[in-house]
TIRO-2110 file (N, C-alpha, C; in Angstrom, 1 decimal):
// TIRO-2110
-78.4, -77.5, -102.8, N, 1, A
-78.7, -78.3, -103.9, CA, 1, A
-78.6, -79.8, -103.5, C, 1, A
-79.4, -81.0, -103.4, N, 2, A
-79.6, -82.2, -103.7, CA, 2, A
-79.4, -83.3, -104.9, C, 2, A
-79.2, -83.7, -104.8, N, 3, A
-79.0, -85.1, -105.8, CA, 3, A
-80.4, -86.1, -105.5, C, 3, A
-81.0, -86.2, -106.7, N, 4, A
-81.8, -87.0, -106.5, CA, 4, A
-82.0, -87.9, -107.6, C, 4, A
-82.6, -89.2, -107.2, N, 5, A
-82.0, -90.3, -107.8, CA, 5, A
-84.0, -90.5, -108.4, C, 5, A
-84.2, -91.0, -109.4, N, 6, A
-85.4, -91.1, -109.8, CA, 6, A
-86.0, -92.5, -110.8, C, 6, A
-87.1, -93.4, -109.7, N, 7, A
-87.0, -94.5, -110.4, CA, 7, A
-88.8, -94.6, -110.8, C, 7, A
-89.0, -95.3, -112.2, N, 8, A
-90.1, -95.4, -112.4, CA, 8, A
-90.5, -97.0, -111.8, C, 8, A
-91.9, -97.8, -111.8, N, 9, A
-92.2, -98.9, -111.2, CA, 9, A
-93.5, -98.9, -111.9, C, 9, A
-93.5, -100.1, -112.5, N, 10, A
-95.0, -100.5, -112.9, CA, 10, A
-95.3, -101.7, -111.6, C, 10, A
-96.5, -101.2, -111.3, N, 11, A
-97.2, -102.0, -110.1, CA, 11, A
-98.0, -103.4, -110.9, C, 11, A
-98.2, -105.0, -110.3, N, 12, A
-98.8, -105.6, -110.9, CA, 12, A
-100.3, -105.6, -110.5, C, 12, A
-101.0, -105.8, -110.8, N, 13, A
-102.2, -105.6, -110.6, CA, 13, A
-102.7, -105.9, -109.4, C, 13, A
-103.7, -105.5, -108.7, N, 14, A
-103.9, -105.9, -107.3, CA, 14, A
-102.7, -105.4, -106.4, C, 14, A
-101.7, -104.9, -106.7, N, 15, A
-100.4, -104.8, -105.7, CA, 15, A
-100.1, -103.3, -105.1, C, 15, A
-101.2, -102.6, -105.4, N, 16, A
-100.6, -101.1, -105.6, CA, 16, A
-100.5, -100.4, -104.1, C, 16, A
-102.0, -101.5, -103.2, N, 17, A
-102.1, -100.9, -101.9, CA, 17, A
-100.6, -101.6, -101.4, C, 17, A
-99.7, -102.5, -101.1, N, 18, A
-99.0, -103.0, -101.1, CA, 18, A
-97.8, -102.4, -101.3, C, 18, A
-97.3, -101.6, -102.6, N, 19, A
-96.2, -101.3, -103.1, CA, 19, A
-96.1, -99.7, -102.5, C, 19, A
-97.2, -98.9, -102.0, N, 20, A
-97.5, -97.6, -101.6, CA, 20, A
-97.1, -97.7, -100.1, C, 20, A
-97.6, -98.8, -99.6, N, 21, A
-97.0, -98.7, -98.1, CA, 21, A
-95.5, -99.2, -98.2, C, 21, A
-95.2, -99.9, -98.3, N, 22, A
-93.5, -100.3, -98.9, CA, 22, A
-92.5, -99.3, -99.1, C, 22, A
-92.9, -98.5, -100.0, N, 23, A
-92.2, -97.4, -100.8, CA, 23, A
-92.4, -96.0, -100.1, C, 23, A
-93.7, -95.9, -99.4, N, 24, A
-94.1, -94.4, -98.6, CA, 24, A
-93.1, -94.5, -97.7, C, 24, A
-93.4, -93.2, -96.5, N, 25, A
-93.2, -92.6, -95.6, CA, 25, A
-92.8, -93.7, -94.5, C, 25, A
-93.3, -94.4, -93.9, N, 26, A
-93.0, -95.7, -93.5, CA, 26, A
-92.7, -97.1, -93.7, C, 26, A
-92.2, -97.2, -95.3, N, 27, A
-91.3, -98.2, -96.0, CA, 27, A
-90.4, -98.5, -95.9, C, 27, A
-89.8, -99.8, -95.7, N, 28, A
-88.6, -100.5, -95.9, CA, 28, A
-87.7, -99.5, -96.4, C, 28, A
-87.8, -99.4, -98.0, N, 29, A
-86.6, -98.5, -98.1, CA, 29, A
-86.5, -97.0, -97.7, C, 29, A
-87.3, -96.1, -97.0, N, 30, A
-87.2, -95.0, -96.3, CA, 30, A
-86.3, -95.4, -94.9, C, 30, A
-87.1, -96.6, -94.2, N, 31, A
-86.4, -96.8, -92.9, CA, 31, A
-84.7, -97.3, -93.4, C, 31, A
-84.6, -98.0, -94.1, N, 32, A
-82.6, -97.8, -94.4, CA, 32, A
-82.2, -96.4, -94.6, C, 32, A
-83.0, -96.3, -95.5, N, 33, A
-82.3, -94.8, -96.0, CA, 33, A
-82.3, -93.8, -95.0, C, 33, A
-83.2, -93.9, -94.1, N, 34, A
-83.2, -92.8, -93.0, CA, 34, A
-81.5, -93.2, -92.0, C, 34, A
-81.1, -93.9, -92.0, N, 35, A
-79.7, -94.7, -91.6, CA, 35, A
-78.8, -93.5, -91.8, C, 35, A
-78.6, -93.0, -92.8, N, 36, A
-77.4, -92.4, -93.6, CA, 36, A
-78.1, -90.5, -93.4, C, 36, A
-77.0, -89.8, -92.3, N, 37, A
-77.4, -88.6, -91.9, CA, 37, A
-77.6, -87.6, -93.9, C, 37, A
-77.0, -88.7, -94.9, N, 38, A
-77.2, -87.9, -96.0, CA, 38, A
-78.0, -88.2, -97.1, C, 38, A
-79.0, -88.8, -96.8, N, 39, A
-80.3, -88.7, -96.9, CA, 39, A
-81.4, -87.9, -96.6, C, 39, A
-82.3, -87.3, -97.3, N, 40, A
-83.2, -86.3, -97.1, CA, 40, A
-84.6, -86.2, -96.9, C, 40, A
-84.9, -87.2, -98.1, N, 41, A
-86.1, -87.6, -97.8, CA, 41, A
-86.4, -88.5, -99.7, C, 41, A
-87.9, -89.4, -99.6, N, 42, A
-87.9, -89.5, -101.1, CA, 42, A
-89.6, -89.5, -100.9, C, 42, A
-90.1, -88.8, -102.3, N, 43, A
-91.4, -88.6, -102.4, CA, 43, A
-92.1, -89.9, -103.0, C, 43, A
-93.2, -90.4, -102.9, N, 44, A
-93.6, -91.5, -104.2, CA, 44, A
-95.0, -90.7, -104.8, C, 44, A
-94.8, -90.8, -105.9, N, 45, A
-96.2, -90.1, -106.8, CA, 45, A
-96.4, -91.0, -107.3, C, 45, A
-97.9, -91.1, -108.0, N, 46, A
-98.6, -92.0, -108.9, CA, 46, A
-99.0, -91.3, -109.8, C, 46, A
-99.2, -92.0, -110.9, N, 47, A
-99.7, -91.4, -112.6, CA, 47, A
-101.0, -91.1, -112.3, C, 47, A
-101.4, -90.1, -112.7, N, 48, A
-103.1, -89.7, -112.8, CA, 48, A
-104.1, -90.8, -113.6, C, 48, A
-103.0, -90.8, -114.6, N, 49, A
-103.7, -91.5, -115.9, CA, 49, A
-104.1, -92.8, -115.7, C, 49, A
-102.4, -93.7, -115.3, N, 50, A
-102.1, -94.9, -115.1, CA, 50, A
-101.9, -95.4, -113.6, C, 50, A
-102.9, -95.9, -113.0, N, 51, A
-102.7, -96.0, -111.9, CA, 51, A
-101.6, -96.8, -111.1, C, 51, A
-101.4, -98.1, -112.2, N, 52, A
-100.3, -99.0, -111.6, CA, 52, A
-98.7, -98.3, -112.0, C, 52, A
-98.8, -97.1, -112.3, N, 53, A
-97.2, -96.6, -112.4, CA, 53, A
-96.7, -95.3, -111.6, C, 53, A
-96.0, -95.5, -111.0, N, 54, A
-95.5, -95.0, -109.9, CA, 54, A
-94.0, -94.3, -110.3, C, 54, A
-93.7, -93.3, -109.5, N, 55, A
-92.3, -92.4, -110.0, CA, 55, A
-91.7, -92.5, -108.0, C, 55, A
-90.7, -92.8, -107.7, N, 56, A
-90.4, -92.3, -106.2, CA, 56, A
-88.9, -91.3, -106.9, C, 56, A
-88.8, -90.7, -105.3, N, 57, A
-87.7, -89.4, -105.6, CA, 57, A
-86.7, -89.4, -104.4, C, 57, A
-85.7, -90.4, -105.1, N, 58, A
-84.5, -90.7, -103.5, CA, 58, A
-84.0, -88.6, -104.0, C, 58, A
-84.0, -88.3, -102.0, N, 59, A
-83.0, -87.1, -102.3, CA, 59, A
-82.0, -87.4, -101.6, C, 59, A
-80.5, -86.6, -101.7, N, 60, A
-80.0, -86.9, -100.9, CA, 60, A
-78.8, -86.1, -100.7, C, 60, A
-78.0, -85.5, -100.0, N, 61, A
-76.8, -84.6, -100.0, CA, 61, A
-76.0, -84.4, -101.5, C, 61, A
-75.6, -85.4, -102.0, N, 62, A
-75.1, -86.1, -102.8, CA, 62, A
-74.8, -87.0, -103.7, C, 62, A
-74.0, -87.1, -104.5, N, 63, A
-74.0, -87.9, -105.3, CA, 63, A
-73.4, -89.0, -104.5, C, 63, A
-71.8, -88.7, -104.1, N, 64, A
-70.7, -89.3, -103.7, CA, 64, A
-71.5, -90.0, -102.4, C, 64, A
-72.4, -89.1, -101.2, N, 65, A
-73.1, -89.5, -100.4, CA, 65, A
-73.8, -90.8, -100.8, C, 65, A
-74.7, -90.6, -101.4, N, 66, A
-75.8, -92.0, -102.3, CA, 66, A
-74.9, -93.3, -102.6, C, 66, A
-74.0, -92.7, -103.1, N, 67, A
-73.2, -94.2, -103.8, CA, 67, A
-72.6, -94.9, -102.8, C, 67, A
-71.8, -93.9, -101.7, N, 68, A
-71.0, -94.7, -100.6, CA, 68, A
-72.0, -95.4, -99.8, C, 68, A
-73.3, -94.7, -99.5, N, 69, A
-74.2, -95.3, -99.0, CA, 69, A
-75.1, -97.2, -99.8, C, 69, A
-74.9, -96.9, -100.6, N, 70, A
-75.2, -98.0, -101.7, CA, 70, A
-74.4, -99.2, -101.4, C, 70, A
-72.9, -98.7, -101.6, N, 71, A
-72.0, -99.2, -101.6, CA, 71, A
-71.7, -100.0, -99.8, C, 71, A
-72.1, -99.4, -99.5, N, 72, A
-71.7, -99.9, -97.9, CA, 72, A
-73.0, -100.7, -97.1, C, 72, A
-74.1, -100.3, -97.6, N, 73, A
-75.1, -101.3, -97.2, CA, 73, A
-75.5, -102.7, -98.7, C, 73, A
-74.9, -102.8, -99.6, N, 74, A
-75.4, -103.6, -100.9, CA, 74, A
-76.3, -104.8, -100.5, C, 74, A
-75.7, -105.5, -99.8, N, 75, A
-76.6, -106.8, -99.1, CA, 75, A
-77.8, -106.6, -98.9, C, 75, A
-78.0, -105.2, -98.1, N, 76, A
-79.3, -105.1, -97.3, CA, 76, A
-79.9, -104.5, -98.6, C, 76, A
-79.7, -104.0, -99.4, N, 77, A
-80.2, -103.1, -100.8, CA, 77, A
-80.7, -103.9, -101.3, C, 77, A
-79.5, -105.5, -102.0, N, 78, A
-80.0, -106.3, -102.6, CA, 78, A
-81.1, -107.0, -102.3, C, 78, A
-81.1, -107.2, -100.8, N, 79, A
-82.6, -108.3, -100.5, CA, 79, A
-83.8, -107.3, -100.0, C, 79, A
-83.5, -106.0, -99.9, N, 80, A
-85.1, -105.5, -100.5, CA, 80, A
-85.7, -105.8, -101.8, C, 80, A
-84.6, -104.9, -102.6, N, 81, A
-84.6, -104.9, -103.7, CA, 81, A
-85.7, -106.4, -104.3, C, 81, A
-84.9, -107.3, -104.2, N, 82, A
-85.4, -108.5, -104.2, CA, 82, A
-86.7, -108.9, -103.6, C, 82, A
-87.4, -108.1, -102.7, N, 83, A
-88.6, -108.6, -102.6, CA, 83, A
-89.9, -107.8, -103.0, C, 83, A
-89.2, -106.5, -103.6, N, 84, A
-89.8, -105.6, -104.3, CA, 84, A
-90.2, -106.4, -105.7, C, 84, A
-89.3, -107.2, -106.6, N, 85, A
-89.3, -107.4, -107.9, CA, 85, A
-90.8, -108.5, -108.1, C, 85, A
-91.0, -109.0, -106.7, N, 86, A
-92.8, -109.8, -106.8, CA, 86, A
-94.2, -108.5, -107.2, C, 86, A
-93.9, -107.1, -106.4, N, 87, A
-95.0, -105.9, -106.4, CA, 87, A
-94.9, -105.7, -108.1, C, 87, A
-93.2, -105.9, -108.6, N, 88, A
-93.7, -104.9, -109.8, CA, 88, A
-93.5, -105.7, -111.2, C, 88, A
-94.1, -105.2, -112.1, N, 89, A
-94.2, -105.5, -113.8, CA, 89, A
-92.9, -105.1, -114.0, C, 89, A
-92.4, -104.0, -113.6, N, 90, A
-90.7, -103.4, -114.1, CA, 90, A
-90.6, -102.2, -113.3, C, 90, A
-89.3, -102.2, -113.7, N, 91, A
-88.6, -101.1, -112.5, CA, 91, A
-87.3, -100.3, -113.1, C, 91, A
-87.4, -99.5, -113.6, N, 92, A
-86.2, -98.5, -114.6, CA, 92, A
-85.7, -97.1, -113.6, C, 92, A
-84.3, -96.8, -113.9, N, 93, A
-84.3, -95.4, -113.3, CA, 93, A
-84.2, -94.9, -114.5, C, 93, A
-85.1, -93.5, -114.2, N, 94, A
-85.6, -92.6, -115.4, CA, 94, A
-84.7, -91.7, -115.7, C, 94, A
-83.6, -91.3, -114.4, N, 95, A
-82.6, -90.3, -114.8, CA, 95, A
-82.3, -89.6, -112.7, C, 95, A
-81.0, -89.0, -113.3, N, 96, A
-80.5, -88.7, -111.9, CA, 96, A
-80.5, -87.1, -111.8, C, 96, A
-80.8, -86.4, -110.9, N, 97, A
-81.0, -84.5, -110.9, CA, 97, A
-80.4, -83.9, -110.0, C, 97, A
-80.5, -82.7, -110.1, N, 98, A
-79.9, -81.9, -109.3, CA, 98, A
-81.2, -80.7, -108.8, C, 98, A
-82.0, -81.0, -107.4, N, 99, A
-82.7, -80.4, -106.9, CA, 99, A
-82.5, -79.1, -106.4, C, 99, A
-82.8, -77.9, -106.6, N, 100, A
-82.1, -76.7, -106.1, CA, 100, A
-82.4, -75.8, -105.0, C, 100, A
-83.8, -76.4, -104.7, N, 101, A
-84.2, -75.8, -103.6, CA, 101, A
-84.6, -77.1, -102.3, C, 101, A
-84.1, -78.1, -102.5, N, 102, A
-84.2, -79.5, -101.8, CA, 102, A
-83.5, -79.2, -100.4, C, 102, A
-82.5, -78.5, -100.2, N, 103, A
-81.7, -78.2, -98.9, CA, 103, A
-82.2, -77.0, -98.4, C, 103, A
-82.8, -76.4, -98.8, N, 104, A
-83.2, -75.3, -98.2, CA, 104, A
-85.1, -75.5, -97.6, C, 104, A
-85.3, -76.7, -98.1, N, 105, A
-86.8, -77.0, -97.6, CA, 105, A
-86.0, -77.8, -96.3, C, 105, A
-85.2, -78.8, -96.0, N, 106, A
-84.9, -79.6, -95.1, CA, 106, A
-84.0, -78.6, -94.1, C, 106, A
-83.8, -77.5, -94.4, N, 107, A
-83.0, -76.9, -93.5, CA, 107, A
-83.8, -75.9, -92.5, C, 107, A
-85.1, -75.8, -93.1, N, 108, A
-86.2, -74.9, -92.7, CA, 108, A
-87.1, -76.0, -91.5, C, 108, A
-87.0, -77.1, -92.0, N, 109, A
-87.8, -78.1, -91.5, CA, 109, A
-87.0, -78.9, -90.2, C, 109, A
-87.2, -80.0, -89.7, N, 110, A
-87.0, -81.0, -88.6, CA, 110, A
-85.1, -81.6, -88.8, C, 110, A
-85.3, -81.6, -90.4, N, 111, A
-84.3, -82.6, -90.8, CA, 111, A
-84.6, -83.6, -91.1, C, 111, A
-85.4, -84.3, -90.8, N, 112, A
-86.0, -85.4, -91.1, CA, 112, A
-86.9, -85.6, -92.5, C, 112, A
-87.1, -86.6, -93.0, N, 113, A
-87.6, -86.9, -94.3, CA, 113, A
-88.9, -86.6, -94.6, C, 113, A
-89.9, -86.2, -95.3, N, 114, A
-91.3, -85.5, -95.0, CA, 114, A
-91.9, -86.3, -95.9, C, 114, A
-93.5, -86.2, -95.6, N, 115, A
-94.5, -87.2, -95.6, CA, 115, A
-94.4, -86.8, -97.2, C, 115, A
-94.3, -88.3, -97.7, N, 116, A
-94.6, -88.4, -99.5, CA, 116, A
-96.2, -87.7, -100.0, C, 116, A
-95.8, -87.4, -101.0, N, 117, A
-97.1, -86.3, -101.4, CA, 117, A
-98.1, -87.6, -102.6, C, 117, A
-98.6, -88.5, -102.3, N, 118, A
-99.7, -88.9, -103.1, CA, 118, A
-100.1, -88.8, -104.3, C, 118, A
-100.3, -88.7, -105.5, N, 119, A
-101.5, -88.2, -106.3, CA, 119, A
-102.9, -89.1, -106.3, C, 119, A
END
């Protein structure tokens, strides 16, 4: 089972190619989070409907994992964070989960964080 942390993002117009590479597979905040062996991976989807709104999917061992991790890099969190807030209209977490088959896909695989799935 996983802990996964789940944030919505409205993109501002013109910014989406921009905020897709940022947030994907080889973004800023994947390459921190790949830091922390309890980290797993995070997916980013896009709305079918709404093109400029975006869902990403931090997974991660834990809860307790995630926070200390938060907690012990904040500086470096805050000034991404902060250069993210130019890409987007707003940025809310929608709710936190409990993934049930999330360790057992990473345990089958490399270990490593796997390529975000697009819509």
């Amino acid at each position: 089972m996983a802990y996964v942390i789940v944030w919505e993002f409205r993109v501002r117009p013109g910014m989406q190619r921009q905020f897709e590479e940022a947030c994907g597979f080889h973004g800023e905040w994947v390459r921190l989070f790949r830091l922390d062996p309890a980290y797993i991976r995070t997916e980013l989807i896009q709305d079918v409907r709404e093109a400029r709104r975006y869902l990403t999917l931090d997974f991660w061992a834990s809860e307790a994992a995630y926070e200390a991790f938060r907690e012990g890099r904040k500086d470096e969190y805050k000034r991404i964070d902060a250069r993210y807030e130019q890409m987007t209209e707003s940025e809310r977490e929608v709710g936190r989960f409990f993934a049930f088959d999330a360790d057992e896909k990473r345990d089958k695989g490399s270990g490593t964080a796997s390529e975000p799935r697009l819509r």
